[in-house]
Residue frames as qw, qx, qy, qz and C-alpha x, y, z in Angstrom:
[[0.650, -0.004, 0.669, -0.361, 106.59, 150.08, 114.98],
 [0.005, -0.252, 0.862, 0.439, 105.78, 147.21, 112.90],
 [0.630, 0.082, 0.389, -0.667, 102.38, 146.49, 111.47],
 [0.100, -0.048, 0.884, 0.454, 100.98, 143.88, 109.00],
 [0.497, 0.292, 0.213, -0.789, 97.83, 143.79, 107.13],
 [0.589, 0.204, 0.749, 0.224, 95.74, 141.44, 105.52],
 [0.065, 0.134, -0.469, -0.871, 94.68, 142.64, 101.46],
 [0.113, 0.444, 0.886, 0.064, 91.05, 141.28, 101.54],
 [0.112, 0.000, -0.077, -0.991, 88.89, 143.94, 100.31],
 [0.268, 0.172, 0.790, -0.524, 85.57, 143.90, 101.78],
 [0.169, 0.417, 0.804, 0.389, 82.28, 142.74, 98.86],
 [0.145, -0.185, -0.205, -0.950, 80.44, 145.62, 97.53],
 [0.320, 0.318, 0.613, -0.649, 76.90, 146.36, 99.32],
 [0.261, 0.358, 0.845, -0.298, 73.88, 145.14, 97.24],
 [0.053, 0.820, 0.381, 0.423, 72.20, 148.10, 97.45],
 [0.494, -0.096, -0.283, 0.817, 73.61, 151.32, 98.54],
 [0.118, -0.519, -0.101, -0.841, 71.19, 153.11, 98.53],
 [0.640, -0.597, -0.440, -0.199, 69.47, 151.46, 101.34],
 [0.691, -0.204, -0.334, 0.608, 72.46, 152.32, 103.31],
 [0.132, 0.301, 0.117, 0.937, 71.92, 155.76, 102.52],
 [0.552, -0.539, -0.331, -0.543, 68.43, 156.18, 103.48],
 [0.811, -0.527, -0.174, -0.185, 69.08, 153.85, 106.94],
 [0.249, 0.638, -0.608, 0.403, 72.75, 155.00, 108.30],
 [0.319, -0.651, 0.549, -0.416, 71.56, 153.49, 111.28],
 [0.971, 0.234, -0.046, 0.000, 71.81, 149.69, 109.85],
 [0.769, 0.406, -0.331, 0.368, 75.16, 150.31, 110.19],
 [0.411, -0.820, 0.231, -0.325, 75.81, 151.38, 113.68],
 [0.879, 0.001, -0.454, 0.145, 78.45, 149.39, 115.22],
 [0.669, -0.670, -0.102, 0.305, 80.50, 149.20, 118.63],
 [0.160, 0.950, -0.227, 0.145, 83.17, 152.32, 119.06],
 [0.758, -0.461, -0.135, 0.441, 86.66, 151.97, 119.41],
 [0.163, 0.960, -0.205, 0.101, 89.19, 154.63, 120.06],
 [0.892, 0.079, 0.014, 0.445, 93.01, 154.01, 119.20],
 [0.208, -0.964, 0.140, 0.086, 95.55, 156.00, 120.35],
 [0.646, 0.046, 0.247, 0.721, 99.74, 155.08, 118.72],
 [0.052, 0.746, -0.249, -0.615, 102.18, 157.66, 117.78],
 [0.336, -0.404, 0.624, 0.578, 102.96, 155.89, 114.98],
 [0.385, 0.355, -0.171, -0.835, 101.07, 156.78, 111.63],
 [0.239, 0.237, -0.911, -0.239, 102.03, 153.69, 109.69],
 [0.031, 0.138, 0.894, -0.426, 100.85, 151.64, 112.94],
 [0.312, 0.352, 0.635, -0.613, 97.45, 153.91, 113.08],
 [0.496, 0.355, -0.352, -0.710, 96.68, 154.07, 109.37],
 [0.276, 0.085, -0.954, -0.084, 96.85, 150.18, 109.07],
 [0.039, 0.163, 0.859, -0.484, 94.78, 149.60, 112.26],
 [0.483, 0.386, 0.341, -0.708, 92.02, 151.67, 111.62],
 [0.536, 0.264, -0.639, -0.485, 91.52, 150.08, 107.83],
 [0.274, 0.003, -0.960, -0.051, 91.46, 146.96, 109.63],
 [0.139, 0.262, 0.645, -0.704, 89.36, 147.91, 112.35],
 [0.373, 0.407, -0.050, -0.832, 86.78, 149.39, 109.90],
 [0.350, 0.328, -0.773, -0.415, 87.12, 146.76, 107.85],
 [0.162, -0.100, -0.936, 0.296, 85.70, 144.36, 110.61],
 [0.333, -0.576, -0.727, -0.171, 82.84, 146.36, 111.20],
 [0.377, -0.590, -0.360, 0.617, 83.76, 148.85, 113.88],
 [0.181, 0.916, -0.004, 0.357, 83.25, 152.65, 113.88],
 [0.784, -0.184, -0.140, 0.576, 86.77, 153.87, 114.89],
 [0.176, -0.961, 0.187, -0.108, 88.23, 157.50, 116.22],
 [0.850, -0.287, -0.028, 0.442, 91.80, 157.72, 116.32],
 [0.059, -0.997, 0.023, 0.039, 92.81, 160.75, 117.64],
 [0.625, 0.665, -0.223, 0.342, 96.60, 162.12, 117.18],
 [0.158, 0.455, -0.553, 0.680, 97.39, 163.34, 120.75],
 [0.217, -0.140, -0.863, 0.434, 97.26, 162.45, 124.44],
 [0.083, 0.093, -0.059, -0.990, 94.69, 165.10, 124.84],
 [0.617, 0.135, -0.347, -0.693, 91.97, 164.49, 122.27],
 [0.464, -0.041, -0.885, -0.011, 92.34, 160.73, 123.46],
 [0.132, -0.273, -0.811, 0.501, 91.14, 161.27, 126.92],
 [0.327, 0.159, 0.112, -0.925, 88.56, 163.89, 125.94],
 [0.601, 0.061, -0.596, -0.529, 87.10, 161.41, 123.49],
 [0.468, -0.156, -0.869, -0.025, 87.55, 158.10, 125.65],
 [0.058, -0.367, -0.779, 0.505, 85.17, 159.98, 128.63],
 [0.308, 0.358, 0.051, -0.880, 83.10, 161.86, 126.35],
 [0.664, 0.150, -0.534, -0.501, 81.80, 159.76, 123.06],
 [0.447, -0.465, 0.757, -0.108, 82.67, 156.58, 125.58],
 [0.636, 0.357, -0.562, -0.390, 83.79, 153.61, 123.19],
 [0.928, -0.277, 0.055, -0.244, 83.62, 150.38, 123.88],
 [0.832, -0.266, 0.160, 0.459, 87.02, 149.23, 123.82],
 [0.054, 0.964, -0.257, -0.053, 90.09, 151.61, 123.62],
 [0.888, 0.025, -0.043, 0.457, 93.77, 150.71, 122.26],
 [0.479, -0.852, 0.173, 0.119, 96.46, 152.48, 123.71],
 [0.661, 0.450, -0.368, 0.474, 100.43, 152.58, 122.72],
 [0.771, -0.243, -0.228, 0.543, 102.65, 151.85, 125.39],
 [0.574, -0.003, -0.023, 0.819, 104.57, 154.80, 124.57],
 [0.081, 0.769, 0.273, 0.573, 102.01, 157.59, 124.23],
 [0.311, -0.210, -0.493, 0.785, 101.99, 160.07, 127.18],
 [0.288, -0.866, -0.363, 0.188, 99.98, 162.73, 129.13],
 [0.379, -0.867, -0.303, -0.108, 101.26, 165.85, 129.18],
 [0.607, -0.712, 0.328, -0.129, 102.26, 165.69, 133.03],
 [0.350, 0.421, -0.836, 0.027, 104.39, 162.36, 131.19],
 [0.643, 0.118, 0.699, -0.290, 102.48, 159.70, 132.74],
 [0.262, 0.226, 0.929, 0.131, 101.40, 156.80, 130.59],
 [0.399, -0.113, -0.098, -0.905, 98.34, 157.73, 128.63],
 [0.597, -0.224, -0.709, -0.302, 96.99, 154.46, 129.34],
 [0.282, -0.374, -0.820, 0.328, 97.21, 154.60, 132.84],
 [0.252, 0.196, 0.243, -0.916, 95.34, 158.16, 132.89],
 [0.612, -0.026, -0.453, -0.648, 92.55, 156.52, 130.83],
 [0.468, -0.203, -0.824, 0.247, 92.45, 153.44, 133.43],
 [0.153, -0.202, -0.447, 0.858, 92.10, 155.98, 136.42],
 [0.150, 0.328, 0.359, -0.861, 88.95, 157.55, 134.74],
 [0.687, 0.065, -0.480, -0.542, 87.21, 155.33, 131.78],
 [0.578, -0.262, 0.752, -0.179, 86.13, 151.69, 132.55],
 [0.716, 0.469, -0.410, -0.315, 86.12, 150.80, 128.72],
 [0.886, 0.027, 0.103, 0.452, 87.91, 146.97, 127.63],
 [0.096, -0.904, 0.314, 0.272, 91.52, 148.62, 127.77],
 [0.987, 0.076, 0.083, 0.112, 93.97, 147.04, 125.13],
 [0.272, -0.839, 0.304, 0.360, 97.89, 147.84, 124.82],
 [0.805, 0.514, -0.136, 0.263, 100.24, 147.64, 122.18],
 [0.613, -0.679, 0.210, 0.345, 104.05, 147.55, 123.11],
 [0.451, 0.684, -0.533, -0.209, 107.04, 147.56, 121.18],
 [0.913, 0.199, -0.353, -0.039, 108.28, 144.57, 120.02],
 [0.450, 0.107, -0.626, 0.628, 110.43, 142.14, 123.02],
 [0.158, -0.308, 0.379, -0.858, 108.88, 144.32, 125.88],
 [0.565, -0.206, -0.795, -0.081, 107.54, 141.35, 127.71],
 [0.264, -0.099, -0.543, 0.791, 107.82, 143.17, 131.27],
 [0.140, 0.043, 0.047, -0.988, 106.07, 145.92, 129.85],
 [0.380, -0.242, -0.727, -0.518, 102.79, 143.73, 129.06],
 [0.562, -0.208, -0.734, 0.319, 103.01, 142.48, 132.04],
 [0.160, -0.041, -0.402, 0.900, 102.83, 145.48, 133.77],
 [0.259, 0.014, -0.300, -0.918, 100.46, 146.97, 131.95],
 [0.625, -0.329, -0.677, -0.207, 97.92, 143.92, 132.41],
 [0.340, -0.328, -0.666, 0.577, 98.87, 144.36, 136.62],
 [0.088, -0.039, -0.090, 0.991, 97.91, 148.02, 135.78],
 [0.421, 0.542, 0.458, -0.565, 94.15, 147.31, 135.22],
 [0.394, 0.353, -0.588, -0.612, 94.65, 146.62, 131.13],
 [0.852, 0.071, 0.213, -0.472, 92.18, 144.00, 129.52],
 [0.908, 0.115, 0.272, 0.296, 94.79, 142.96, 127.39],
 [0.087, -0.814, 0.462, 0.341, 98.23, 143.84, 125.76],
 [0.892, 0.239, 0.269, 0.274, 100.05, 142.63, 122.66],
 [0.468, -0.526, 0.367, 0.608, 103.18, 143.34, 121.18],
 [0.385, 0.783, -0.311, -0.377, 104.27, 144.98, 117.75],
 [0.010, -0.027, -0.520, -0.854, 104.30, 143.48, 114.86],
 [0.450, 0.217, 0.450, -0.740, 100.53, 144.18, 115.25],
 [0.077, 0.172, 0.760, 0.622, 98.53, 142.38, 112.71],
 [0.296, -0.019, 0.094, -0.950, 95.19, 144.20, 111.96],
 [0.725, -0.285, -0.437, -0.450, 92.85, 141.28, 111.86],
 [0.466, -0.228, -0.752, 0.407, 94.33, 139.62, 115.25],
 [0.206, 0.223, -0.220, 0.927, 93.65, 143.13, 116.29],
 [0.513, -0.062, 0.216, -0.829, 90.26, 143.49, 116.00],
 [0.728, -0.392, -0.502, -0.252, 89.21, 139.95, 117.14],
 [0.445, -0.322, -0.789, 0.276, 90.65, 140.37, 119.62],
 [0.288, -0.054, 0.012, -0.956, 88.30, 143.62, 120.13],
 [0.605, 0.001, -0.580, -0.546, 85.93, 140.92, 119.53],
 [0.600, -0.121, -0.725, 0.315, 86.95, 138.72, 122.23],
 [0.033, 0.076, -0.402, 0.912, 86.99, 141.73, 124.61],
 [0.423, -0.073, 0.068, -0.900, 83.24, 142.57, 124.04],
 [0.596, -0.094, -0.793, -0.091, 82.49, 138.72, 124.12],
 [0.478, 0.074, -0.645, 0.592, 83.26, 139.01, 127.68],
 [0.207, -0.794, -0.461, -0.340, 80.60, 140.35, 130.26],
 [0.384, 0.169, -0.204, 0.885, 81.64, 143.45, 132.41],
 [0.305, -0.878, -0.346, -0.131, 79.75, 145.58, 135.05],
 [0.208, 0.577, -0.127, 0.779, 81.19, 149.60, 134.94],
 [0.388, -0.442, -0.612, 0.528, 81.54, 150.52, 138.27],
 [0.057, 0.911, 0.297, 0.280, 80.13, 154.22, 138.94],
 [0.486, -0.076, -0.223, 0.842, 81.98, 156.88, 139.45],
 [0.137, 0.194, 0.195, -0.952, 79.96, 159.84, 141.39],
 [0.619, 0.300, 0.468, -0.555, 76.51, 159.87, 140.10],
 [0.825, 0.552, 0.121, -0.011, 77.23, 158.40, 136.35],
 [0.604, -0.298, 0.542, 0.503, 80.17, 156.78, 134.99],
 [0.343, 0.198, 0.672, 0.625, 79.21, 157.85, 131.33],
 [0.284, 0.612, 0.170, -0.718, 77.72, 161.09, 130.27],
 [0.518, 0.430, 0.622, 0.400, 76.18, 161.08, 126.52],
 [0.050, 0.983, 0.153, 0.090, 76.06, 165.10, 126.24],
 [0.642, -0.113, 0.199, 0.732, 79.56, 166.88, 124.99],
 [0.108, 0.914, 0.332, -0.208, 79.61, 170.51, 125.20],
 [0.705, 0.184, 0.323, 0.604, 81.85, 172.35, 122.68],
 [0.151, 0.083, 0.305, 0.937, 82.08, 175.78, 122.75],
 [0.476, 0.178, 0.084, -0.857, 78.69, 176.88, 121.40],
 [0.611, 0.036, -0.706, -0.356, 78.10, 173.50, 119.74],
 [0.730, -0.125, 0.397, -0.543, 75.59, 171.05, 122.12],
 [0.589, 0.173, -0.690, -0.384, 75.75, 167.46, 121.12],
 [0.567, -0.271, 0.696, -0.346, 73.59, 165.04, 123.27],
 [0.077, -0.039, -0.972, -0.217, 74.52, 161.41, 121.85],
 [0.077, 0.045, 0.904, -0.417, 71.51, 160.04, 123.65],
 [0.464, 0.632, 0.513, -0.348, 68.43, 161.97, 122.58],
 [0.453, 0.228, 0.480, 0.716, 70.72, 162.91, 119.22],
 [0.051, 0.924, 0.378, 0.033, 70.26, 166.51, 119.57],
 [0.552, -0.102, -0.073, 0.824, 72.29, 169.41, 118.68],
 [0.110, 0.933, 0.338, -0.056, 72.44, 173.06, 119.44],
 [0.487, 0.358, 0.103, 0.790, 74.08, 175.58, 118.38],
 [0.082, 0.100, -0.269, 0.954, 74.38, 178.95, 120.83],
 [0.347, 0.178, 0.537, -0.748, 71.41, 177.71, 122.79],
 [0.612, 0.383, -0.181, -0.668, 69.34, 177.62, 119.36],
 [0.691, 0.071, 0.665, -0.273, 67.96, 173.91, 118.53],
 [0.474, 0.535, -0.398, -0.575, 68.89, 172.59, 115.13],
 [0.829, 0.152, 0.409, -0.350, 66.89, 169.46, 113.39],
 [0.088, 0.465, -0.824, -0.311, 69.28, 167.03, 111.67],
 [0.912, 0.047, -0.311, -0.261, 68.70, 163.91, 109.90],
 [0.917, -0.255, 0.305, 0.031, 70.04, 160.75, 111.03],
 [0.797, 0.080, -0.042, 0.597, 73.07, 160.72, 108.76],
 [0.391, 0.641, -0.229, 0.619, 73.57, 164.58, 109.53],
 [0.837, -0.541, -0.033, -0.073, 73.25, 163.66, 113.01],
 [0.937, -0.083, 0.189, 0.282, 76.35, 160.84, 112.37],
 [0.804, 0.041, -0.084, 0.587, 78.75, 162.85, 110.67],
 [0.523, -0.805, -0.167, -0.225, 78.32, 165.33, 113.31],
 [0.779, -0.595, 0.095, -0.176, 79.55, 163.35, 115.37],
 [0.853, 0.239, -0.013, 0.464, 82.26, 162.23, 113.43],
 [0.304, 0.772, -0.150, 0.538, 83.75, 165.76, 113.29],
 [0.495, -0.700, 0.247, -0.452, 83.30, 166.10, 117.05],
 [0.978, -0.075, -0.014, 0.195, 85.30, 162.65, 117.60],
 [0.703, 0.001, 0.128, 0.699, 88.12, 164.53, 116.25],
 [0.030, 0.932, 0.346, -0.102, 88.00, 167.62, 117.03],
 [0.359, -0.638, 0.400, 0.551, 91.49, 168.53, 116.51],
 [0.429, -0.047, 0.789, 0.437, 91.93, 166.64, 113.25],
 [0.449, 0.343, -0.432, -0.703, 90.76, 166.77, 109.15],
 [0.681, 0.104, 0.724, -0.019, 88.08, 164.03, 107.94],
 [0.144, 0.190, -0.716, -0.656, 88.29, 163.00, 104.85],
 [0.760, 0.092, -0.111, -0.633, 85.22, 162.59, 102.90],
 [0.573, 0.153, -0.804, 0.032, 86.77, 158.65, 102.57],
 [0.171, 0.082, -0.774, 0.604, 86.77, 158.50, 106.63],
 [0.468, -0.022, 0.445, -0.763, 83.29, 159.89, 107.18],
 [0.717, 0.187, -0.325, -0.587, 81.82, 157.35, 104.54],
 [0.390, 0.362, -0.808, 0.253, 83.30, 154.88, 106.47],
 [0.059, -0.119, 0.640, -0.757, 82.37, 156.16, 109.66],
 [0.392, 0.166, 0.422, -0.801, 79.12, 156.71, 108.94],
 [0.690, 0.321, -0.498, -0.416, 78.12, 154.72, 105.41],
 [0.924, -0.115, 0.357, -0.074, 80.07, 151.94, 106.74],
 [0.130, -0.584, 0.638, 0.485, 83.10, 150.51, 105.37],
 [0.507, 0.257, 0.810, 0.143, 80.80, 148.32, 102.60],
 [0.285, 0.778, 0.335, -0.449, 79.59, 151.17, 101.12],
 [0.535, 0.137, 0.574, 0.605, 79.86, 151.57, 97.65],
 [0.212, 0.823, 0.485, 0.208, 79.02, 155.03, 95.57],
 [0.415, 0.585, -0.012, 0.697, 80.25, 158.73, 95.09],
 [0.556, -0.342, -0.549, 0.522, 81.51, 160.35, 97.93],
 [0.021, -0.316, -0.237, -0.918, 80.27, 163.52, 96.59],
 [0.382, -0.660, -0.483, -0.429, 77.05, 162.66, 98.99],
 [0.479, -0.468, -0.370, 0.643, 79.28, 163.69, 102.24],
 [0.211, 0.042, 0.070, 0.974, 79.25, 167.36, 100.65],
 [0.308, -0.516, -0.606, -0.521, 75.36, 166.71, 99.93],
 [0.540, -0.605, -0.576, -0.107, 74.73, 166.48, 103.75],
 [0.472, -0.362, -0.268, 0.757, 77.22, 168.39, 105.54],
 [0.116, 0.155, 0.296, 0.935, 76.23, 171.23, 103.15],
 [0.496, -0.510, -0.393, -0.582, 72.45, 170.94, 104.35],
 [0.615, -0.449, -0.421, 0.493, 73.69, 170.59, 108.07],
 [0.280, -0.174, -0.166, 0.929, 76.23, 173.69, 107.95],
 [0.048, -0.449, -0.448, -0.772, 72.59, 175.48, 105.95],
 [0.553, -0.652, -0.518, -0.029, 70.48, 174.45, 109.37],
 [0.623, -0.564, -0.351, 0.412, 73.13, 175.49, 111.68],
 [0.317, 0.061, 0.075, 0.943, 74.09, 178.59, 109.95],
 [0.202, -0.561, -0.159, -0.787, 70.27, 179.99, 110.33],
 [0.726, -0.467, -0.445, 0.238, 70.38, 178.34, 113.94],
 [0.392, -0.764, 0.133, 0.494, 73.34, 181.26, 114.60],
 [0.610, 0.732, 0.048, 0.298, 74.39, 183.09, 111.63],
 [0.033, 0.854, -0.519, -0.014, 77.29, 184.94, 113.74],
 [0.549, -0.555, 0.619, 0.083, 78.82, 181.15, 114.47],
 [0.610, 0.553, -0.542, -0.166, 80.77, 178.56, 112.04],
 [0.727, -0.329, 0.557, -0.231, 80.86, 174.95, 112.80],
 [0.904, 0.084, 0.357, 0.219, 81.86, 173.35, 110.28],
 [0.253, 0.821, -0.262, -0.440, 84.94, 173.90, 107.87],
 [0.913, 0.338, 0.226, 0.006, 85.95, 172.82, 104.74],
 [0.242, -0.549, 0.663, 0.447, 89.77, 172.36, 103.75],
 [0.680, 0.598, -0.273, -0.324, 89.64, 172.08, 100.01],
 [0.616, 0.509, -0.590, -0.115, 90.77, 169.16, 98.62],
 [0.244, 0.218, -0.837, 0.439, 90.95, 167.23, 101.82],
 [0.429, -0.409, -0.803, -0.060, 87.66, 166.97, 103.48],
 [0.288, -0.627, -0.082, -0.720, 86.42, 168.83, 106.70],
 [0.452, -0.038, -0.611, 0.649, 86.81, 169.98, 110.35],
 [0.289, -0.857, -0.421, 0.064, 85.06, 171.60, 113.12],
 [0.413, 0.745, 0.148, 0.502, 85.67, 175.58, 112.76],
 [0.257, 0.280, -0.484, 0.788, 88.01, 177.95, 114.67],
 [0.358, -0.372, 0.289, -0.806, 85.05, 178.94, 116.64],
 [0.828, -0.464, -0.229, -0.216, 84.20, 175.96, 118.14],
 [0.914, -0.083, -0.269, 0.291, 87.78, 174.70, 118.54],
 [0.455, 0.463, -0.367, 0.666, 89.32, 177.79, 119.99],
 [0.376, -0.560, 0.297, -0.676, 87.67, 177.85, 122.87],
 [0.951, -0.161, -0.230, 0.127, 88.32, 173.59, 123.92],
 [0.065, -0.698, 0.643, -0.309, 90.87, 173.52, 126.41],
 [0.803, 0.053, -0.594, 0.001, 92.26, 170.05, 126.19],
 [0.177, 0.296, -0.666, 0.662, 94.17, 170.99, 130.04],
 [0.287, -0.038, 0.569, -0.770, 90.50, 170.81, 131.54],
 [0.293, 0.351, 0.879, -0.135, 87.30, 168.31, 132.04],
 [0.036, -0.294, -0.557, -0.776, 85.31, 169.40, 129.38],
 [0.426, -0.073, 0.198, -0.880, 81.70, 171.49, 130.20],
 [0.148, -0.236, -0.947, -0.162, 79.03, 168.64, 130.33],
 [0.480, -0.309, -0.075, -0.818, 75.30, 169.59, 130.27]]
């Protein structure tokens, strides 16, 4: 695929510390983005971030649908070409059981395929070259738009994502850890949650300061080690036999074999 980016580099925050102290000044609306192509998803998310959005963008078909009915984002982008599995579309298995804004990306010429895709219950659909600032207005445009989620069974959106031994209810921000109850701050709270977005995947210290700093943030990135290191301290006397977080020198950090070997991506996750 073809992508294009603008080069504007977003004006240094003020004060960064205040961003530190108040992570939650910088909440903003989720999206999750789903392309095979690297190029395609390294561009997008920069841009996406860049605009203001906090952004997941998982690697497989999998981690996409766990994420888009578990964290539930507010507007999901989709390649045409990913798949399920079973081979089905991933977009239309994410139609069938999110009611997020749905946008598509085709390849480039595949005019039919928009079409379809738009008959298929998609909010919208553009073609490749993508440019990352049309991209995310028109994310912008999407959430402009007002929208009532239809329910499915007794709630269309759970806020509570069970992992293994790890507990994380979004909603009352509360995590446990084999039953045991462990008190986080508000930014170890956030890049939590980051890990648990991608549970398959390495963040980079760059990505969580992003995620969770904001993409204005300015200052050493040396304070993701500061807080994850007083997280993994909480949740290591929370359950000293379990490991939840790991660190991959030189590259940043992932959620540990013992949460992620027991996720089976083939079934509806456990919800409390």
């Amino acid at each position: 695929m073809n992508y294009t980016s603008s080069d504007r580099r977003p004006p240094a925050l003020p004060d960064p510390t205040k961003a530190l102290m108040d992570p939650d000044n910088n909440i903003s609306h989720r999206i999750l983005i789903a392309v095979n192509d690297p190029d395609l998803r390294r561009i997008s998310v920069a841009g996406l971030r860049a605009s203001g959005f906090c952004v997941s963008a998982p690697t497989d078909g999998d981690a996409a649908v766990m994420l888009a009915e578990s964290f539930s984002p507010d507007v999901i982008i989709v390649d045409t070409s990913v798949q399920c599995p079973d081979g089905r579309p991933l977009y239309e298995r994410l139609r069938e059981s999110t009611e997020q804004y749905l946008l598509c990306i085709a390849d480039e010429g595949q005019h039919r395929l928009r079409t379809s895709v738009l008959h298929a219950g998609a909010d919208d659909a553009i073609s490749v070259p993508v440019n990352a600032d049309e991209l995310a207005a028109r994310c912008h445009a999407l959430l402009r738009r007002p929208r009532q989620f239809q329910q499915r069974g007794e709630a269309s959106v759970t806020s509570t994502l069970v992992l293994g031994p790890l507990t994380i209810d979004l909603g009352r921000r509360e995590v446990r850890v084999d039953e045991e109850e462990v008190q986080t701050t508000r930014i170890e709270f956030s890049l939590l949650e980051q890990l648990c977005r991608r549970p398959t995947e390495v963040c980079t210290r760059e990505e969580l300061l992003d995620s969770v700093w904001g993409p204005k943030w300015v200052g050493d990135s040396h304070v993701v080690d500061v807080h994850l290191s007083n997280l993994r301290r909480k949740l290591d006397k929370a359950a000293p036999g379990t490991k939840v977080i790991h660190t991959v020198r030189g590259v940043g950090f992932r959620l540990a074999n013992d949460v992620t070997d027991v996720i089976d991506f083939s079934a509806p996750f456990a919800l409390a």
